[in-house]
VOGU-3710 file (C-alpha; in Angstrom, 3 decimals, decimal comma):
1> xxxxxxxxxx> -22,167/-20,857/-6,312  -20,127/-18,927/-8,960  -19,965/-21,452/-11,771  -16,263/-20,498/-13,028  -14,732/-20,923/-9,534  -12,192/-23,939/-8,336  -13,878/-26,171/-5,412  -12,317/-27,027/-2,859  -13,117/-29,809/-0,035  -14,313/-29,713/3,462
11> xxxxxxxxxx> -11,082/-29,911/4,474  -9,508/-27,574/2,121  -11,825/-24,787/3,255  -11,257/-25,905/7,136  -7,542/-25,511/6,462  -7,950/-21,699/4,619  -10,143/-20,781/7,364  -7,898/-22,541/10,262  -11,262/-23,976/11,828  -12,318/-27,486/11,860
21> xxxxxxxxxx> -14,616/-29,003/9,309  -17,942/-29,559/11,570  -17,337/-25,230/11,920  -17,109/-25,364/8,166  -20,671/-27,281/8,411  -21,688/-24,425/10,565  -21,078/-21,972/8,999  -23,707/-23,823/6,053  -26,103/-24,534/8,235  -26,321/-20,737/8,824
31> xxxxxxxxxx> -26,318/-19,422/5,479  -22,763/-17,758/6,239  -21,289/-19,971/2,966  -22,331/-21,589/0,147  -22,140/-25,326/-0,701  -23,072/-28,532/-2,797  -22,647/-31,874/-2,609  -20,114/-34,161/-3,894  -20,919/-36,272/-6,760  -20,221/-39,278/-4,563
41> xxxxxxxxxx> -22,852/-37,657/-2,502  -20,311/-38,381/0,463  -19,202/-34,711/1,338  -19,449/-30,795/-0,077  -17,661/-28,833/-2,283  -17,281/-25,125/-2,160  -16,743/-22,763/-4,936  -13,448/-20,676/-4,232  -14,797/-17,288/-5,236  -17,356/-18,026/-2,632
51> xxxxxxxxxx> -14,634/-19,065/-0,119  -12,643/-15,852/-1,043  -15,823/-13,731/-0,092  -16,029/-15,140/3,306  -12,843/-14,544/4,592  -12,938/-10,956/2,846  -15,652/-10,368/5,209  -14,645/-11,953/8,021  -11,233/-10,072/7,764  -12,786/-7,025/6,920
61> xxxxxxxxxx> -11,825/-4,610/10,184  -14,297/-2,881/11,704  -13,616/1,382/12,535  -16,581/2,166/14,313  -17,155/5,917/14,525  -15,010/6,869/11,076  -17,124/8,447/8,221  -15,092/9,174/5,704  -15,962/11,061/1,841  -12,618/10,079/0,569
71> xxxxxxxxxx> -11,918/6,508/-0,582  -14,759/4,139/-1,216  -13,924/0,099/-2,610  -17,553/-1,193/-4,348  -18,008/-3,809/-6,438  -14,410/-4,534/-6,919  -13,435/-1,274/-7,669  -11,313/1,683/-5,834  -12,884/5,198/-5,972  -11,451/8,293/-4,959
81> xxxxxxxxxx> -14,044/10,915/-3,877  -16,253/8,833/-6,806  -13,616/9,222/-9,002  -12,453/5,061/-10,345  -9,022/5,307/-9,156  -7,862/2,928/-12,080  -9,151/5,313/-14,620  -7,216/8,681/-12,508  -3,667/6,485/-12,760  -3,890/6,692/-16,579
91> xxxxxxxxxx> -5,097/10,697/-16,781  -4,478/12,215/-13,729  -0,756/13,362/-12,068  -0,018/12,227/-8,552  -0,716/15,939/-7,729  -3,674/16,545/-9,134  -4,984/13,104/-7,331  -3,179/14,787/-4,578  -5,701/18,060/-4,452  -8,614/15,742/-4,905
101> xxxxxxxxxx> -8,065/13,776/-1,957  -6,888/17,030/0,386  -9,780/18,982/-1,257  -12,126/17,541/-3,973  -10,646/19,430/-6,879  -8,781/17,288/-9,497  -6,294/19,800/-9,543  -2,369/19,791/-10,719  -0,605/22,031/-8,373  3,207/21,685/-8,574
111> xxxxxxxxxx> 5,533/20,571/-5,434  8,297/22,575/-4,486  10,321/20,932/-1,870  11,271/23,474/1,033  15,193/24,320/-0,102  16,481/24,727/3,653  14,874/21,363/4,863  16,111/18,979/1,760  19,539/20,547/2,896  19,275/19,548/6,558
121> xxxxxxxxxx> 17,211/16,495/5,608  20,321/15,630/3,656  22,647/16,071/5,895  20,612/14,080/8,724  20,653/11,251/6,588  23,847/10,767/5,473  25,300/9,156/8,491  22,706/6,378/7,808  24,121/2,669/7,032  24,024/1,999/3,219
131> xxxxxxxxxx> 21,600/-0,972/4,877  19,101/1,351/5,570  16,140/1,054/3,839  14,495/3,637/1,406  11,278/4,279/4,089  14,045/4,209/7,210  15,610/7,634/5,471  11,990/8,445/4,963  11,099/8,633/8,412  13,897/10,042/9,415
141> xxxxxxxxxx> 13,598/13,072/6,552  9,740/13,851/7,927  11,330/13,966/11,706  14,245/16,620/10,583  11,425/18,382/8,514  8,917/18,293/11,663  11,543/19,784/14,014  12,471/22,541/11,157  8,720/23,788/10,961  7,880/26,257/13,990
151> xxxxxxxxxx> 4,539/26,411/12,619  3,689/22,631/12,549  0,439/22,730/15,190  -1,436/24,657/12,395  -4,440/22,121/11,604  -6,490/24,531/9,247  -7,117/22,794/6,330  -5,033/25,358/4,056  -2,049/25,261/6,558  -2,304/20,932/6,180
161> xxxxxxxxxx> -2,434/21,385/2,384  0,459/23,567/2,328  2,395/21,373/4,534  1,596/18,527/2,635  2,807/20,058/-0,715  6,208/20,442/0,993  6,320/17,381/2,776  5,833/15,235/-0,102  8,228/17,313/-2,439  10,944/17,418/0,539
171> xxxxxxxxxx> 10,367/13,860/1,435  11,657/12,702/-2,318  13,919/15,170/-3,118  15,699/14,704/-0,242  16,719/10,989/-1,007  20,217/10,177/-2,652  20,268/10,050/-6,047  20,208/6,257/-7,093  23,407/6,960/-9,147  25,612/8,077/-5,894
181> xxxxxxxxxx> 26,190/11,295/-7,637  24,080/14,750/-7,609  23,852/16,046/-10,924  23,490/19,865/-10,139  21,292/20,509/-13,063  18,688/18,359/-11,712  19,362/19,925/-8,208  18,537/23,281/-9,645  15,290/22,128/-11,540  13,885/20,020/-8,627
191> xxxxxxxxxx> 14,361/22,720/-6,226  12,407/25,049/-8,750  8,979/22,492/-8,028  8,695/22,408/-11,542  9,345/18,601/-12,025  6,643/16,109/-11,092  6,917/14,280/-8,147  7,146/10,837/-9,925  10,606/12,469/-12,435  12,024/13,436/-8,972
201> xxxxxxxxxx> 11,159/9,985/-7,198  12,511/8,113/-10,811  16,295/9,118/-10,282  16,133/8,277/-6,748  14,611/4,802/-7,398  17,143/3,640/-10,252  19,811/4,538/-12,787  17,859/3,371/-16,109  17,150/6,127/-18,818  13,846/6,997/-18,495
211> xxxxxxxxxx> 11,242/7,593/-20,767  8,037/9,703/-20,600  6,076/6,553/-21,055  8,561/5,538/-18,076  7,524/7,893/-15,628  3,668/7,540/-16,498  4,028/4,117/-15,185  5,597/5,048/-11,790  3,192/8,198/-11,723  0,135/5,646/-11,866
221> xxxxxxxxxx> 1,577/3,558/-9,197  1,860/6,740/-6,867  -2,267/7,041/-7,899  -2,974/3,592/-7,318  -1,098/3,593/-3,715  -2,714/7,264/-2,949  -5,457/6,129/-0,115  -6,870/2,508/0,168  -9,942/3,067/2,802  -8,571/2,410/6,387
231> xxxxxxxxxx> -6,276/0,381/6,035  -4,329/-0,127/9,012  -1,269/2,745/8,602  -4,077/5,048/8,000  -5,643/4,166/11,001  -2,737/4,848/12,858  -2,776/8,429/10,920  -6,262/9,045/12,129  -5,748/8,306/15,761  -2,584/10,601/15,790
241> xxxxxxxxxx> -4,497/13,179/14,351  -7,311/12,955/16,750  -5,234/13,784/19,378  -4,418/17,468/17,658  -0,963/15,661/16,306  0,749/17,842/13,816  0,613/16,698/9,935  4,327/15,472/10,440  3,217/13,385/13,597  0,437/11,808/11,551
251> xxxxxxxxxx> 2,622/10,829/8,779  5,337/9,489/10,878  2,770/7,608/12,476  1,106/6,055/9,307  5,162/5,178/8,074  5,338/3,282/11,631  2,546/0,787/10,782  3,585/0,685/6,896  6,829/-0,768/8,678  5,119/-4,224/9,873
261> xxxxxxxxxx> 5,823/-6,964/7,614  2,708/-7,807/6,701  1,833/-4,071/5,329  4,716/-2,474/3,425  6,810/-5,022/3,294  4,654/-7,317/0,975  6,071/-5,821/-2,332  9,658/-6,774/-1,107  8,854/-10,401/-0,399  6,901/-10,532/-4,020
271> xxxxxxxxxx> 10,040/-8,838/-5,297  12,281/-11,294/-4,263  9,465/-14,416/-5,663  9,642/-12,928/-8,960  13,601/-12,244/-8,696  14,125/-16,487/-8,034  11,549/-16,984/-10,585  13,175/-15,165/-13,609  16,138/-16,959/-13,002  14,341/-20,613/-13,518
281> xxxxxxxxxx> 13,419/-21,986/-16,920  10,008/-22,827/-15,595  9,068/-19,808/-13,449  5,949/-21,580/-12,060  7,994/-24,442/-10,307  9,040/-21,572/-8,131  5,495/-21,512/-6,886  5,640/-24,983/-6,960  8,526/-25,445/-4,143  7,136/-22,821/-2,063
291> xxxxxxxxxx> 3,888/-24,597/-1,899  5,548/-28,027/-1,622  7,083/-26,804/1,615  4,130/-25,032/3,179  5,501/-21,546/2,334  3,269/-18,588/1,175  3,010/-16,636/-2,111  3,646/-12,945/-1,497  1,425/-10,569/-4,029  -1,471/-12,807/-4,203
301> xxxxxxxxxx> -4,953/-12,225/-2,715  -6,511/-9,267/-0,971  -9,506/-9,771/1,172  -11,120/-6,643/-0,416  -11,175/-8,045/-3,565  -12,147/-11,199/-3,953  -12,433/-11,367/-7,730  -8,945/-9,353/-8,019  -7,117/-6,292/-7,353  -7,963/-3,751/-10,017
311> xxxxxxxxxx> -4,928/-2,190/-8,941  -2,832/-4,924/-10,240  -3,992/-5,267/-13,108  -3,659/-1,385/-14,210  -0,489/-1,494/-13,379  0,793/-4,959/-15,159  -0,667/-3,777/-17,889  1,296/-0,494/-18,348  4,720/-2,314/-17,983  6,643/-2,859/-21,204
321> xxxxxxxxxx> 6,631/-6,055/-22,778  9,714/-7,942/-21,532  10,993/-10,576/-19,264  9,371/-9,207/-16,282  6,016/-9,048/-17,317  6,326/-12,090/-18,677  7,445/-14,401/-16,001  5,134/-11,719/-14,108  1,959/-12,876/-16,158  3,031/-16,684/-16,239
331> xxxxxxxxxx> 2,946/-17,143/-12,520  -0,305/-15,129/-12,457  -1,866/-17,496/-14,949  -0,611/-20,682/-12,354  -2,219/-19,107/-9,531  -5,527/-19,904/-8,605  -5,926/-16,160/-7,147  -5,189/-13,140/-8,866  -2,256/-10,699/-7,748  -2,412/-8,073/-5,925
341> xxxxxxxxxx> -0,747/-4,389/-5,916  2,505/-5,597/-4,426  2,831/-8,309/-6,547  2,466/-5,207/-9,380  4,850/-2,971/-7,801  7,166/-5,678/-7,514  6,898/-6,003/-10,812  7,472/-2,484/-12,056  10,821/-2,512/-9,697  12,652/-5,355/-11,169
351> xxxxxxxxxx> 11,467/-4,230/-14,821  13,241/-1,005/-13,980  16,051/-2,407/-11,909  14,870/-0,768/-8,748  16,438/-2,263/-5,433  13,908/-4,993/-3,644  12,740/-1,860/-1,028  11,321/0,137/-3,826  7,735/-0,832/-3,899  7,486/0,088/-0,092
361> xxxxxxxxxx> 8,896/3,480/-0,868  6,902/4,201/-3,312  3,838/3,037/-1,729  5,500/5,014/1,474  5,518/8,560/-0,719  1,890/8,072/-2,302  0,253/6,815/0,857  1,377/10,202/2,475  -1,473/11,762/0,474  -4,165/9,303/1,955
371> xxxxxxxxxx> -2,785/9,845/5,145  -2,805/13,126/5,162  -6,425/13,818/3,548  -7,607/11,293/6,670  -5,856/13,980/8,816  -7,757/16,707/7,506  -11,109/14,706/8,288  -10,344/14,122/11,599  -9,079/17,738/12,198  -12,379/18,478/11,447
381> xxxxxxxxxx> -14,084/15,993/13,946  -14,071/16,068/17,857  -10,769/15,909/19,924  -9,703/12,345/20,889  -12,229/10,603/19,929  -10,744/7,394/20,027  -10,380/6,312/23,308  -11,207/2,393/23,270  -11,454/0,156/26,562  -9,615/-3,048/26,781
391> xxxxxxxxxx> -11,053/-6,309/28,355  -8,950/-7,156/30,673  -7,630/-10,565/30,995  -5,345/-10,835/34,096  -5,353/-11,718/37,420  -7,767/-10,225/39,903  -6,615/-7,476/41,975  -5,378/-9,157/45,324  -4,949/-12,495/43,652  -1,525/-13,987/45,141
401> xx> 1,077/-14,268/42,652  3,235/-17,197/44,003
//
């Protein structure tokens, strides 16, 4: 048992794990988890690191069939292509992590966004409700830009990276300014490719002066969010681009399954914990009602990491000193499980007064590069190769209805 852990009860763990406790006794029996007796010798305890491991592994999806060279997680840590992710969001661009996971080369190349497209994008988005979220004019700006490309079917790996480049550049560049108001110096420069994607997504995102140490941070978010293994939107990605889908297809399907609540939408709900919390003289009793009522505590826990997101912490510890990261690192400390990346990116938004949707947009734009590099693996791999049978359930052919 780890010896630094919490323990919980029989019944604790048979709650977490939604079985009863004689399957919690089962699971001991076989080996599957760890246990010791109580000191009144009358039931077990369990060491919560240990309990954290089980249900990382019995959440852990299975992809039979997908070999992939880009995004390992080992030992608690996040790799690209070998590479310690963690260590690439404090030395590497977006871009250059970008090239690495399209091609293997840690390589800056600048994104230009395609002039004609941000102009129709633009215009395709404007009739959008000022309700509509950040990723909803996302979507809709990769559609316009699919149905502007004649030359979208090309799968050859340089034709995807080129695509890519433009995508992502178009994709941001094409939002409203955060202000309301396009500055037409900016307009010039951005159109030029010569600013970094992170400066572009910045004035999109909020209306606070930036400085360089500013746009580091949200430049090691986009890192952090880059690929994360196969998790479900990239899964979606993969089986779009098995069937030959075009790169737009494959990143309008990975922005479909980033649009369940319990993917994108995390950083929101975390956003709006840490928003009620800041506004309390004891942040922690906001955990304290939640928990009092049987609600949940967005940005906590990932069942990859059962010691901790090293994600989370990169990030917290880039913000600024302030209110944010304060209340941010008080309600940490309270928690018995460490926070995760949306609890981070929730963070950064309120310390930079970015609206409640701008965690999912950001992890939107970076995920586009995952997505994308899974594209170019599949492109490479047979034709519609996933093709899974269901077991069917119903009623018998020729079985009366009533």
């Amino acid at each position: 048992m780890h010896p630094d852990s919490p323990l919980l009860t029989t019944d604790d763990v048979a709650h977490r794990l939604g079985v009863k406790p004689t399957t919690v006794y089962a699971y001991v029996s076989r080996g599957l988890l760890p246990s010791r007796r109580n000191a009144d010798g009358k039931g077990s305890l369990f060491a919560k690191h240990d309990v954290d491991a089980f249900v990382a592994a019995r959440k852990r999806p299975t992809t039979p069939g997908i070999q992939t060279g880009i995004t390992l997680i080992k030992d608690g840590n996040l790799y690209y292509r070998g590479r310690d992710a963690c260590v690439l969001a404090r030395t590497a661009s977006f871009e250059a992590v970008a090239t690495l996971l399209w091609a293997g080369d840690l390589e800056h190349v600048d994104l230009a966004p395609n002039r004609s497209v941000q102009d129709l994008a633009g215009q395709v988005i404007a009739p959008l409700p000022l309700s509509a979220r950040t990723t909803d004019r996302l979507r809709v700006i990769v559609a316009a830009a699919a149905a502007a490309d004649p030359l979208r079917f090309d799968t050859s790996a340089a034709a995807v990276i080129a695509t890519g480049r433009a995508m992502l550049a178009t994709m941001v560049a094409s939002l409203p300014f955060a202000s309301g108001v396009t500055p037409m110096a900016v307009y010039e420069r951005e159109s030029a490719g010569t600013r970094p994607l992170a400066e572009v997504l910045w004035h999109r995102l909020t209306t606070e002066p930036p400085r360089p140490a500013d746009y580091e941070v949200l430049n090691s978010a986009l890192v952090l969010l880059a690929d994360h293994d196969i998790a479900a939107s990239t899964l979606a990605a993969r089986v779009a681009a098995s069937t030959r889908a075009h790169p737009y297809a494959v990143v309008s399907a990975g922005l479909a399954a980033l649009d369940g609540p319990y993917h994108g939408a995390q950083s929101g709900l975390a956003h709006a914990l840490l928003t009620e919390a800041m506004t309390r003289k004891d942040p922690v009793a906001t955990i304290a009602d939640r928990l009092r009522v049987g609600g949940t505590i967005p940005g906590f826990g990932h069942p990859l990491y059962p010691d901790g997101d090293p994600r989370a912490g990169t990030l917290l510890e880039m913000l600024a000193p302030g209110p944010v990261r304060d209340t941010a690192t008080e309600i940490a400390q309270a928690m018995s499980t460490r926070p995760n990346i949306d609890f981070a990116t929730a963070a950064l938004a309120l310390h930079y007064r970015m609206p409640a949707d701008a965690g999912e947009a950001i992890f939107a734009v970076a995920r586009t590069a995952g997505w994308l590099a899974h594209a170019l693996e599949e492109y490479g791999d047979r034709p519609g190769r996933f093709r899974p049978t269901g077991q069917y359930s119903g009623a018998e052919p020729g079985t009366p209805t009533g």
